[in-house]
N, C-alpha and C positions, 0 to 999 in steps of 0.2 A: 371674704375670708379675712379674719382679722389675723393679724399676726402676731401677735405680743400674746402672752402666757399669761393670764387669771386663771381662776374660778370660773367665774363669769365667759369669758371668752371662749374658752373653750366648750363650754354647756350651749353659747350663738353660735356656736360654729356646728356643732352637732344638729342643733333644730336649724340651721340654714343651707344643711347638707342634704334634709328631707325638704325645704322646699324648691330645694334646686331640683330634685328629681320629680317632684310633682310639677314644677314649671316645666320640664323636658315632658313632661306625660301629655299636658295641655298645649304643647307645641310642635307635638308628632300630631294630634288629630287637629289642630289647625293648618298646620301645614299641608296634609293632607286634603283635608277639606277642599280650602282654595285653592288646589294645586299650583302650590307656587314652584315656580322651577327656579329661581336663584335666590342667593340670604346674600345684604348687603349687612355689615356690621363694621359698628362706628365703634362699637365698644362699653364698658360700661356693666354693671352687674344684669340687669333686664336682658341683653344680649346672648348671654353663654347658655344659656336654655334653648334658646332658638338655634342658635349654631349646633349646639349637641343633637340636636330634633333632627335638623338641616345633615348633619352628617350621617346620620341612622336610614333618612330617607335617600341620600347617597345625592342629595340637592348641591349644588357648586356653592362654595361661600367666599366672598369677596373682602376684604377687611380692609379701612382705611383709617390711617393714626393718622393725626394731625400733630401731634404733639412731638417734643424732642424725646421722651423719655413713654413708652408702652408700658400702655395701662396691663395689670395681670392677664384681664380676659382676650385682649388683642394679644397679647401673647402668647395663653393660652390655646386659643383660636387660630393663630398664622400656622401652624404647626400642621393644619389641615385643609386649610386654605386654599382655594384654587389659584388668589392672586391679592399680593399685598399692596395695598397703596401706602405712600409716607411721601411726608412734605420733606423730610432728612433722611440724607445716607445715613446707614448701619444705624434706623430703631428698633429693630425687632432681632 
């Protein structure tokens, strides 16, 4: 998700918001498939589909920041989270 205000930016954010939901489409039937029972997430844009998939199928999601400062999608994501990891007090 870009943050800053163009033209442009906001016309990627519109067609990134339809493959985010097609990634979620592609990772409720894989997830399924392999019936995975847990989602470990490190974070990252690739991730938040799979978490969103993970939460629909009612799957446990694990999140772990290594970083001082969370990334959107780990933040986005800890909110639902079964259980957050962090190498630092108060990142999420």
């Amino acid at each position: 998700m870009r943050r800053y205000i163009t033209v442009l930016s906001v016309l990627e954010n519109i067609r990134d918001f339809f493959k985010l939901l097609w990634g979620v489409v592609v990772a409720l039937k894989k997830l399924k498939h392999h019936q995975i029972q847990k989602v470990f997430c490190k974070g990252g844009y690739v991730s938040l589909p799979v978490c969103l998939a993970a939460r629909v199928w009612g799957i446990p999601i694990f999140v772990h920041e290594s970083d001082m400062h969370a990334g959107l999608t780990n933040r986005l994501v800890a909110k639902v989270a079964k259980t957050v990891f962090t190498g630092f007090p108060d990142v999420i």
